[in-house]
C-alpha positions as CSV (number, residue, x, y, z in Angstrom):
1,X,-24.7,-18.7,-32.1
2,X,-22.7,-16.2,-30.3
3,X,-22.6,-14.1,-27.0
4,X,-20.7,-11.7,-25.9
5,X,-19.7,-11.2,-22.3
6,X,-17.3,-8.2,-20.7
7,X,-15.1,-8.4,-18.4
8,X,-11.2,-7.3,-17.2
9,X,-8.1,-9.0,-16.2
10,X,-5.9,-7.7,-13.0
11,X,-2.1,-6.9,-14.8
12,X,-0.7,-6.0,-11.6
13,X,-3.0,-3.5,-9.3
14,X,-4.7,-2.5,-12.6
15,X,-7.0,-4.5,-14.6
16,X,-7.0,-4.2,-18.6
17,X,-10.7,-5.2,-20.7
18,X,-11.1,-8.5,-21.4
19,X,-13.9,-9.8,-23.9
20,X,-16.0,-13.3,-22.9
21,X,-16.9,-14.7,-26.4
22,X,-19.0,-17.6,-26.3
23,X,-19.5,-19.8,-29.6
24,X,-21.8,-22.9,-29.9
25,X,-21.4,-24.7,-33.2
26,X,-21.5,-28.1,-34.3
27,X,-19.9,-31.4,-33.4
28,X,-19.8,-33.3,-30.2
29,X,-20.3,-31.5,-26.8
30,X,-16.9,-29.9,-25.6
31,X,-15.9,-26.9,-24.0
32,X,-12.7,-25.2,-25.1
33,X,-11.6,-21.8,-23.3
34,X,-8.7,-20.1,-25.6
35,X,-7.0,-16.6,-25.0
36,X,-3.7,-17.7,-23.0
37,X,-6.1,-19.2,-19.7
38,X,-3.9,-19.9,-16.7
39,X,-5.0,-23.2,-14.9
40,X,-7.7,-21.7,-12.7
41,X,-9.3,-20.3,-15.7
42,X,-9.2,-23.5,-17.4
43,X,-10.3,-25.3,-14.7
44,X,-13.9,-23.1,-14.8
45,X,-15.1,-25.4,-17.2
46,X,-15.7,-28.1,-14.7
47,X,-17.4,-25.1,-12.1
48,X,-19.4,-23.3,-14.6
49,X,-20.7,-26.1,-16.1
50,X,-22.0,-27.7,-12.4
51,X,-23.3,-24.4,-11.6
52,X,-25.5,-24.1,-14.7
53,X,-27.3,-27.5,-14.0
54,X,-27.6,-26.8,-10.1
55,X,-28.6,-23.4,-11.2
56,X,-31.7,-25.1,-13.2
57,X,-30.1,-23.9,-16.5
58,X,-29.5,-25.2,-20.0
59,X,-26.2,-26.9,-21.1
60,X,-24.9,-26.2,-24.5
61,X,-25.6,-29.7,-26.5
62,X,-22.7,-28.8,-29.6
63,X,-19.1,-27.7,-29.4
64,X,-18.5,-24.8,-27.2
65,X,-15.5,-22.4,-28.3
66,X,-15.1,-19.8,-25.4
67,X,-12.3,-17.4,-26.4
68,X,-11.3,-14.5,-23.8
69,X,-9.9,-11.8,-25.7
70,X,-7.1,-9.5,-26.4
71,X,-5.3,-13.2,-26.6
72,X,-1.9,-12.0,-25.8
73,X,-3.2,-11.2,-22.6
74,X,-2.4,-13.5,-19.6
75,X,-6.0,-14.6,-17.6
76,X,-5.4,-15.3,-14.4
77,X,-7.7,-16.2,-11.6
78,X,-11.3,-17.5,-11.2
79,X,-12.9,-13.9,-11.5
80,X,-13.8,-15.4,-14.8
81,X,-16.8,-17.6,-13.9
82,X,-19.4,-15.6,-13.7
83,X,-19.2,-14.0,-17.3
84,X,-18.6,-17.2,-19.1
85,X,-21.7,-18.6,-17.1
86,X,-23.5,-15.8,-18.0
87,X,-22.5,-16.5,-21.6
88,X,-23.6,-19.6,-21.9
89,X,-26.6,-19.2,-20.4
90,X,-27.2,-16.0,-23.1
91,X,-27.0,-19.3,-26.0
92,X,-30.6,-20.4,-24.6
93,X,-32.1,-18.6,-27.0
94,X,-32.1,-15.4,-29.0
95,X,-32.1,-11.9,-27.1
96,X,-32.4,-14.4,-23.9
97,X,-31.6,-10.8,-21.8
98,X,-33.5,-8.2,-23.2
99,X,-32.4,-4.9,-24.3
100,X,-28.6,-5.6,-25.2
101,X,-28.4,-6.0,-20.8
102,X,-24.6,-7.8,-21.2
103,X,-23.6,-5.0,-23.6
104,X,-23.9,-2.4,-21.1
105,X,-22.1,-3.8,-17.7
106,X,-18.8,-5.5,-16.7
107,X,-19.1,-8.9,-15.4
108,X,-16.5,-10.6,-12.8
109,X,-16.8,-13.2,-9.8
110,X,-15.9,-16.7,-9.2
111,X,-18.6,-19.5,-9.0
112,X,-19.0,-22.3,-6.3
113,X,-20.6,-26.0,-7.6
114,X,-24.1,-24.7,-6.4
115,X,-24.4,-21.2,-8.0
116,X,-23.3,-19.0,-5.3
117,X,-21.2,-16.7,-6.0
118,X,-17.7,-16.3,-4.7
119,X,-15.5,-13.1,-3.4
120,X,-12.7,-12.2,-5.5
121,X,-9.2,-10.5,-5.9
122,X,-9.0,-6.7,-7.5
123,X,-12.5,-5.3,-7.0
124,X,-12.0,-1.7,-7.1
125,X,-9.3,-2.1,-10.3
126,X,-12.3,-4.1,-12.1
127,X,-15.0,-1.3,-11.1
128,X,-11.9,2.0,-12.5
129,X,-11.4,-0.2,-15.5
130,X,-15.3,-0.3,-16.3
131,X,-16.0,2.8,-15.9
132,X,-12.9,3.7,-18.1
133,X,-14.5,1.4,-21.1
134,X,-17.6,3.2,-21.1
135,X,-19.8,0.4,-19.1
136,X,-22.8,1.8,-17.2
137,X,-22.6,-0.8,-14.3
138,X,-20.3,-4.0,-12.7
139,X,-21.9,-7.3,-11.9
140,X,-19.6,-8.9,-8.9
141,X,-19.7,-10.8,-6.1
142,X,-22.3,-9.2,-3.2
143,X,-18.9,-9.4,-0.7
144,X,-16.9,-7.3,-3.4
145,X,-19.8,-4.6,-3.5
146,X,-18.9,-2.1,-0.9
147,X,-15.2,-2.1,-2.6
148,X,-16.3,-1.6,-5.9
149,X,-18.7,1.3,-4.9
150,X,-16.0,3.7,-4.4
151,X,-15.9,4.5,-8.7
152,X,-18.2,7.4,-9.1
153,X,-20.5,7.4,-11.8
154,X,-20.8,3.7,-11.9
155,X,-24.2,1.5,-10.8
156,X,-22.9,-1.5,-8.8
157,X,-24.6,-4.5,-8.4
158,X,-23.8,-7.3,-5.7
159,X,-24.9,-10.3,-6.4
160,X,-25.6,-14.0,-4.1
161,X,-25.6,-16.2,-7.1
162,X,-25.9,-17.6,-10.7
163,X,-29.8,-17.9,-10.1
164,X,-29.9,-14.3,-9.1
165,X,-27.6,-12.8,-12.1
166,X,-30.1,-14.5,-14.4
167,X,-32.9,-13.3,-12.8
168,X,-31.9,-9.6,-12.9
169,X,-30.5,-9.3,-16.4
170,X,-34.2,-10.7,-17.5
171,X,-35.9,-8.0,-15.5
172,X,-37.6,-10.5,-13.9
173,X,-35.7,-9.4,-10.3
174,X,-34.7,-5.9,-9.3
175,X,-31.7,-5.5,-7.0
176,X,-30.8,-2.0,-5.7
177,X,-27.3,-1.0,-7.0
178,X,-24.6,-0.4,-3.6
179,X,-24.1,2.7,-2.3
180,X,-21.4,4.4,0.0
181,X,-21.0,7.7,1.1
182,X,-16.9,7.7,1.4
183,X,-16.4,10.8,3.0
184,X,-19.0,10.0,6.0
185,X,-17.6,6.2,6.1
186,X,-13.8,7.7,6.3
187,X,-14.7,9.7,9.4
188,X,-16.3,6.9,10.9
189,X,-13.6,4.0,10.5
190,X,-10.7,6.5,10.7
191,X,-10.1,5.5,14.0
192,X,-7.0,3.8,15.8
193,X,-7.4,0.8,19.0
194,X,-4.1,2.8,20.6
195,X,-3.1,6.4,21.1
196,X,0.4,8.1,21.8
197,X,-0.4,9.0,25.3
198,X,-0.4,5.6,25.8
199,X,3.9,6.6,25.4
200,X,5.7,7.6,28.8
201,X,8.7,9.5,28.8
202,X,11.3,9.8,26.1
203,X,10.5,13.7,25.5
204,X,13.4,13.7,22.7
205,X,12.4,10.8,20.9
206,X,8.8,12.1,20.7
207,X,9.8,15.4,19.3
208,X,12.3,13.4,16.7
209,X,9.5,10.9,15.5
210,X,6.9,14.8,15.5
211,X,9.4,16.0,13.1
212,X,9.7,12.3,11.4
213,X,5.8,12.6,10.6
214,X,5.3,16.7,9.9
215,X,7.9,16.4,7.3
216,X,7.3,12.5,6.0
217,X,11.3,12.0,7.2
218,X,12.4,8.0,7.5
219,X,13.9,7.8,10.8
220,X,15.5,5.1,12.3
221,X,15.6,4.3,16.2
222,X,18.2,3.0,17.9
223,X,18.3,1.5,21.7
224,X,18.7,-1.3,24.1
225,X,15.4,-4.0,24.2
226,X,12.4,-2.9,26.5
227,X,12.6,0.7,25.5
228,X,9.5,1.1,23.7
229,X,10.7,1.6,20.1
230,X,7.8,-1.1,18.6
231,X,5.4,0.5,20.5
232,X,6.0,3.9,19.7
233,X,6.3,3.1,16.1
234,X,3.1,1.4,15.8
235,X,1.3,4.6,17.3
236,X,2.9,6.7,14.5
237,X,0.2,6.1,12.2
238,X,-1.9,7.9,14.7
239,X,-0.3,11.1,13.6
240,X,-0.2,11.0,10.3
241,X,-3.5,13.3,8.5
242,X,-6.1,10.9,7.8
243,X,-6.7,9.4,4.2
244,X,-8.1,11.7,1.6
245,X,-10.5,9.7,-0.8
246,X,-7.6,9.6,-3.0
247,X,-5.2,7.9,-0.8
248,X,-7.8,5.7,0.4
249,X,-8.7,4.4,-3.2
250,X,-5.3,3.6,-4.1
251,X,-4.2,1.7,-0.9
252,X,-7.8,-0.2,-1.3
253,X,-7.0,-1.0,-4.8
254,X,-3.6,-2.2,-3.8
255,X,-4.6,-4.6,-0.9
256,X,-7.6,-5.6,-3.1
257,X,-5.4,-7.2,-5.8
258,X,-2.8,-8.7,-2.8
259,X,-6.1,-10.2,-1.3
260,X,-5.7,-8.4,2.2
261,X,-8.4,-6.3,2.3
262,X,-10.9,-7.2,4.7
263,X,-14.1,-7.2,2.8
264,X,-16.3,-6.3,6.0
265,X,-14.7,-2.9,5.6
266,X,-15.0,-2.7,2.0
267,X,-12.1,0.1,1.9
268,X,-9.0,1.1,4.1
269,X,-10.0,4.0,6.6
270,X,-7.0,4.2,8.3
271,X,-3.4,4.0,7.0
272,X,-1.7,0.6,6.8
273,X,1.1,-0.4,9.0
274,X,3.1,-3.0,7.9
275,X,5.8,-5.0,9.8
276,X,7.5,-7.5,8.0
277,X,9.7,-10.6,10.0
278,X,13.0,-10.3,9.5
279,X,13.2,-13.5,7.5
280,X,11.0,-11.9,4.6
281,X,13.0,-12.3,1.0
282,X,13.6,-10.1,-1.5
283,X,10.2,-10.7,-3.7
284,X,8.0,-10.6,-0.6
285,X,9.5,-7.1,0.4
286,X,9.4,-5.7,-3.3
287,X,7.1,-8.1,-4.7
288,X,7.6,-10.8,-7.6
289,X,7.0,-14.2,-8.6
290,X,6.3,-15.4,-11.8
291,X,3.4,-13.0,-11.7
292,X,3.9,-10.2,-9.5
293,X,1.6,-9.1,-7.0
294,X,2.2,-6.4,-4.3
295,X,5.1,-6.2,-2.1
296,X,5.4,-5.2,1.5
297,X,6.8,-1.9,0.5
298,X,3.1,-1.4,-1.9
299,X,1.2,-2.8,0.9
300,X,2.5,0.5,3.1
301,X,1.8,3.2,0.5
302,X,0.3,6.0,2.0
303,X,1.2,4.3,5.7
304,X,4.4,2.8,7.5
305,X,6.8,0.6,6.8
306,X,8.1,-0.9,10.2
307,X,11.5,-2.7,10.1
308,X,12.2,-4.0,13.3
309,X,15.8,-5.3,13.8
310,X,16.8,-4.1,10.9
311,X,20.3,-5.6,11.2
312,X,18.6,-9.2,10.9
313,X,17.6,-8.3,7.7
314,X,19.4,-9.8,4.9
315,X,21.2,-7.3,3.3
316,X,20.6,-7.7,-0.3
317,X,16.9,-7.8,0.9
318,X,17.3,-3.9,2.0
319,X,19.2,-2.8,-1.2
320,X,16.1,-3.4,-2.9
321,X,14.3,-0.4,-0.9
322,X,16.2,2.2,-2.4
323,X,14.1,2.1,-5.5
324,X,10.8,3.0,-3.4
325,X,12.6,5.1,-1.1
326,X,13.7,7.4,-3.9
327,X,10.2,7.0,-6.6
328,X,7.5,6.0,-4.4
329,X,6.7,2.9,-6.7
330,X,8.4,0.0,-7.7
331,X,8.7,-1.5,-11.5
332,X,9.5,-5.2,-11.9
333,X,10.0,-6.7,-15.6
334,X,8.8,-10.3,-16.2
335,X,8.4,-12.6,-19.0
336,X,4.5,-11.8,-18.1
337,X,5.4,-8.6,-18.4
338,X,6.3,-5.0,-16.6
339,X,4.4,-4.3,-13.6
340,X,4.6,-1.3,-11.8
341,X,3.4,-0.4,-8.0
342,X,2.9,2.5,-5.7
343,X,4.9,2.5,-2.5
344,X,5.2,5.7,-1.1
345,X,5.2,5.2,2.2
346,X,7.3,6.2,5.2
347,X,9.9,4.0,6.4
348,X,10.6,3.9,10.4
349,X,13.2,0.8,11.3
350,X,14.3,-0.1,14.9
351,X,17.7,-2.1,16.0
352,X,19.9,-2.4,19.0
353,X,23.4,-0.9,19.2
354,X,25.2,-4.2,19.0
355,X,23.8,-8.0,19.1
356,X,22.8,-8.1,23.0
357,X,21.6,-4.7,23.0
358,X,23.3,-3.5,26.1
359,X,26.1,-1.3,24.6
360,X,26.0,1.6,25.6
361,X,23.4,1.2,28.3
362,X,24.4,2.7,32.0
363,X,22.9,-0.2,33.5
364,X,23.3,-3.3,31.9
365,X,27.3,-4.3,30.2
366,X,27.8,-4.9,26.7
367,X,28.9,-9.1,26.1
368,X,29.7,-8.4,22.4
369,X,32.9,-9.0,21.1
370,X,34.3,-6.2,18.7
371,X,34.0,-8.2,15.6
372,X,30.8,-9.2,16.7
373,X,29.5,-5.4,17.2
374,X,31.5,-4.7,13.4
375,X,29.3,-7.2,11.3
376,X,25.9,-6.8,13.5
377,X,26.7,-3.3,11.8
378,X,28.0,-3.9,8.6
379,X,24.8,-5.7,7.9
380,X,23.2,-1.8,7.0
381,X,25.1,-0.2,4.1
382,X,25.7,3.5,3.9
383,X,23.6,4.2,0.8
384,X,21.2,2.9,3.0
385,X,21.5,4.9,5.7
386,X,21.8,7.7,3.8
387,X,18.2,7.7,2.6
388,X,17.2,7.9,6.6
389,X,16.1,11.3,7.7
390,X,16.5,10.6,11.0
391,X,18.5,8.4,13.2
392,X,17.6,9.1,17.4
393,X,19.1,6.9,20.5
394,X,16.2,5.6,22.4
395,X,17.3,5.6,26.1
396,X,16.0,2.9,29.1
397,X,12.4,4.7,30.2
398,X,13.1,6.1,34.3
399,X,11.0,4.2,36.4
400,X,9.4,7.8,37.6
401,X,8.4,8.3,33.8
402,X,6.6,4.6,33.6
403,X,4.4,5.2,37.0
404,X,3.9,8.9,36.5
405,X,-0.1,9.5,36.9
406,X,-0.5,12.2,34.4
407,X,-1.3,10.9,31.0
408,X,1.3,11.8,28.0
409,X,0.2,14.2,25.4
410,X,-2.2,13.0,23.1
411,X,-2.1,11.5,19.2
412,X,-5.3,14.0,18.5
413,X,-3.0,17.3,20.0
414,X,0.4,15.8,18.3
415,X,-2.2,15.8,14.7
416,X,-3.0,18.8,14.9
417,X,0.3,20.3,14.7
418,X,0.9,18.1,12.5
419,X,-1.6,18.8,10.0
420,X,-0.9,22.9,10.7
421,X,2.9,21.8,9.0
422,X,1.3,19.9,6.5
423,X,-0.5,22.6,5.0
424,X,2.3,24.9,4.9
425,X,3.8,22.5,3.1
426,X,1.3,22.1,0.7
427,X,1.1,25.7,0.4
428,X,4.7,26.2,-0.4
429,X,4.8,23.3,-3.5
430,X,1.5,24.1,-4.4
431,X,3.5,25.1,-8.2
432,X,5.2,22.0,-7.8
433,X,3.5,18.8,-9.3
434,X,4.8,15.7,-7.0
435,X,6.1,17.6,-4.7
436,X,3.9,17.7,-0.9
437,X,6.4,17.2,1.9
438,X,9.5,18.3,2.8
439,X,11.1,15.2,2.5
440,X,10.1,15.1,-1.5
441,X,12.3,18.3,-2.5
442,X,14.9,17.7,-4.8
443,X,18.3,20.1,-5.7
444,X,15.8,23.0,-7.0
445,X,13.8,23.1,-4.0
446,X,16.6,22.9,-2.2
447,X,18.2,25.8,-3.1
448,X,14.8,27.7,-3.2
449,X,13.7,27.0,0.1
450,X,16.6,25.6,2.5
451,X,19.2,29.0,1.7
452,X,21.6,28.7,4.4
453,X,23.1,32.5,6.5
454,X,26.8,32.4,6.7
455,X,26.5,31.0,10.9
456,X,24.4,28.1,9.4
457,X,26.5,27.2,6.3
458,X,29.6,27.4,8.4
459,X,28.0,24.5,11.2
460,X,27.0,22.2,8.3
461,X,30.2,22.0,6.2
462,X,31.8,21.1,9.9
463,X,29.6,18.4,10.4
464,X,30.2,17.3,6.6
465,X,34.0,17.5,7.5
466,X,34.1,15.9,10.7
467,X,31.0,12.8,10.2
468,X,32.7,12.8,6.8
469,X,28.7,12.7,5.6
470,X,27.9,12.3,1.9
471,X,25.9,14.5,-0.4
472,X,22.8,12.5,0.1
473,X,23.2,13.1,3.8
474,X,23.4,17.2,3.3
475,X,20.0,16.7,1.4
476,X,19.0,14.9,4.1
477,X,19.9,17.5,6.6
478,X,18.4,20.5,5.0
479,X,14.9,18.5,4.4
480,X,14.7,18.3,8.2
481,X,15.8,21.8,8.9
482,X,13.3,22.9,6.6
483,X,10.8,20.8,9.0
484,X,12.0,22.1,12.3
485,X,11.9,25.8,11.1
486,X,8.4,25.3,9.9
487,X,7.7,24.0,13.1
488,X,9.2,26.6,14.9
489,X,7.3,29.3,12.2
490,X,10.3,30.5,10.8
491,X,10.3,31.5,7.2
492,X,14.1,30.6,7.0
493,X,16.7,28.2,8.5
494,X,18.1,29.0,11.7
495,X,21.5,27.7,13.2
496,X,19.6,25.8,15.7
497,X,17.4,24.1,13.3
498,X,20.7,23.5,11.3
499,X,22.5,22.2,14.5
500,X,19.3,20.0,15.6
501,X,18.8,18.1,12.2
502,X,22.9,17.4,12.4
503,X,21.9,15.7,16.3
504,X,19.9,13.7,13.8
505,X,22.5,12.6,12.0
506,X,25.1,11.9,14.6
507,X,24.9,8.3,14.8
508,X,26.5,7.6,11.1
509,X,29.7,8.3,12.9
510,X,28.6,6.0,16.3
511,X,27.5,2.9,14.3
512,X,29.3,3.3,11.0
513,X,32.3,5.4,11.4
């Protein structure tokens, strides 16, 4: 007799259909699982089959032939459990779940020795994948629930254990499918433990980073330890719009499959901030292994990408950002095959201006030796730098600033300006598909919307000239000065928003000339 079970595979942060098909025949009692199984697949055997007895079910008595199917389709993982449990069980008998039941959902979760039923990776890819086959509702774990409930036009069903998915597919148990109203839940969770008030002084530094987030600009800071340049970069997710539903499905989807989304949330609210150590290698940063899952950079899409010290980096471990940086998603080829993943997200770095920090500083001498000072340096290529909007000199904080009474502007009042350039921004590339931000204009957009008078054009090709700045810098330059004049509600550049977005750039000839 056969069953017929459906479920889907994760191929990266998507998941692709995959058919249970369980066979008893005759001969003596084995279990074989076909259909290229990695070794937590094949090790269900042992789990299913203690689940099914301490589930009070019947054990196949002939050969069992349990193929998972398209076979030239890697399994991984043991989100396979439940289906080919549910398989088995279906060989009791005949039309053992009435009314064609398996035929109509997709099955996944992994299965402890007792029956209960175990969280898994990829929830939300499994729940867009079903509903992309045609299936009118998902069987997974009850943890995965809330996750998965985020596909319209889908009945979700969490369920506790083995006992329980029998007892539901018979009719004999009704469960009530999960529900979540995203757009109430997003309002509710999209809230931050910090603010920017919490941010005292540096007035030039907080009008760099407002232009940094109005215009989705990288920007690198660059100051003497103490100076607040962690803590300001961790509040910058406080001004960023909050997550539409859009956003918040694909960063959800993406942290579902790397297994860091906490499940008591069911979703990401808020955007993710992601700091990597300094000692992180290339595959961690990208992502990779034998079977790639997602990367520091795809764990930030839609958030920030902190890099503190960026000079302790290794440098072959920063070349690999220029991919993101430029596509917003990353593509690594395996043996296993070609995955791709989002990872548009906004990169802010921090370092000191030489190995002890100090040079520079009015109040504390520099210790570094010149050669010391050239290969802290070196460590950051140009090409690099070159794809960094911003580059702003953090200055000691005055002692008046640090006791002053009066609390710092706010990360609700910094929003809302924000969010006024945002739309006119959207506005303007509204007949431009991809294109949302300043920062995302390429050479027509350019020339459309960054037109230059003769007072402007004149300061810029000086700077070129004298910072001896590449093409990719003059891009660079123009995306902010778009940004400041939109701040500034200017329909064209000015020569002070020209002049201001070359400030900007005026460390490529103090660190790297």
């Amino acid at each position: 007799m056969l069953t017929r079970v459906f479920s889907a595979a994760l191929h990266g942060v998507d998941a692709l259909g995959v058919e249970v098909e369980v066979n008893e025949g005759a001969g003596q009692p084995k279990a074989i699982i076909v259909g290229l199984p990695d070794a937590a697949v094949k090790e269900s055997r042992d789990r299913v089959f203690t689940a099914l007895i301490n589930s009070g079910l019947r054990l196949p008595k002939g050969r069992l032939t349990i193929s998972l199917a398209p076979a030239d389709l890697r399994k991984e993982g043991p989100s396979f459990d439940l289906p080919i449990a549910l398989g088995i069980a279906a060989l009791a008998r005949k039309e053992f779940f009435p009314d064609h039941a398996l035929d109509k959902c997709c099955v996944a979760g992994e299965l402890a020795l007792d029956g209960v039923i175990r969280p898994i990776k990829g929830a939300l890819s499994l729940a867009i994948e079903a509903k992309r086959q045609g299936r009118q509702a998902i069987l997974l774990p009850k943890a995965n629930a809330p996750e998965a409930a985020m596909v319209d036009g889908l009945s979700v069903y969490g369920l506790e254990s083995l006992s329980q998915a029998v007892a539901f597919l018979q009719g004999e148990r009704s469960i009530r499918p999960e529900q979540v109203d995203r757009e109430r839940l997003l309002q509710e969770r999209a809230k931050y433990p910090f603010d920017f008030s919490d941010v005292r002084g540096q007035t030039h530094v907080r009008r760099a980073l407002e232009v940094a987030i109005a215009g989705n600009h990288n920007i690198l800071l660059v100051g003497p330890p103490g100076t607040g340049k962690s803590m300001m970069a961790k509040r910058l997710v406080t001004l960023m719009p909050p997550m539409t539903e859009e956003e918040a499905i694909e960063a959800t989807q993406i942290h579902s499959v790397a297994g860091t989304l906490d499940l008591r949330e069911g979703f990401l609210a808020t955007r993710p901030f992601r700091s990597p150590h300094h000692t992180i290698s290339d595959a961690g940063l990208l992502g990779g292994s034998s079977h790639p899952s997602p990367g520091e950079v795809s764990l930030a899409h839609h958030g920030i990408l902190f890099l503190d010290e960026l000079p302790e980096f290794r440098r072959s471990t920063l070349e690999v950002m220029r991919q993101p940086l430029e596509d917003g998603r990353v593509t690594i080829s395996r043996a296993a095959g070609t995955y791709t993943f989002l990872s548009r997200f906004l990169l802010v770095a921090a370092m000191n201006s030489c190995p002890c920090g100090f040079l520079g500083d009015p109040r504390r001498e520099c210790v570094c030796a010149p050669a010391q000072i050239e290969r802290y340096r070196s460590k950051i290529s140009g090409p690099l730098l070159d794809r960094i909007d911003l580059q702003v000199e953090v200055p000691s904080v005055a002692y008046g600033d640090l006791r002053r009474e009066e609390p710092a502007e706010s990360s609700a009042s910094i929003r809302d300006r924000v969010l006024k350039m945002r739309e006119i921004q959207r506005r303007r590339f509204a007949a431009y598909p991809g294109v949302t931000t300043n920062s995302q204009m390429d050479a027509a957009e350019l020339r459309k919307f960054c037109g230059l008078d003769s007072e402007s054009d004149k300061l810029l090709e000086q700077a070129m000239e004298q910072l001896n700045l590449s093409a990719r810098a003059h891009s660079r330059i123009l995306k902010v000065a778009r940004t400041l004049a939109d701040m500034g509600g200017r329909e064209t550049l000015s020569p002070d928003d020209v002049m201001e977005a070359i400030q900007y750039r005026s460390l490529d000839r103090k660190l790297w000339a």
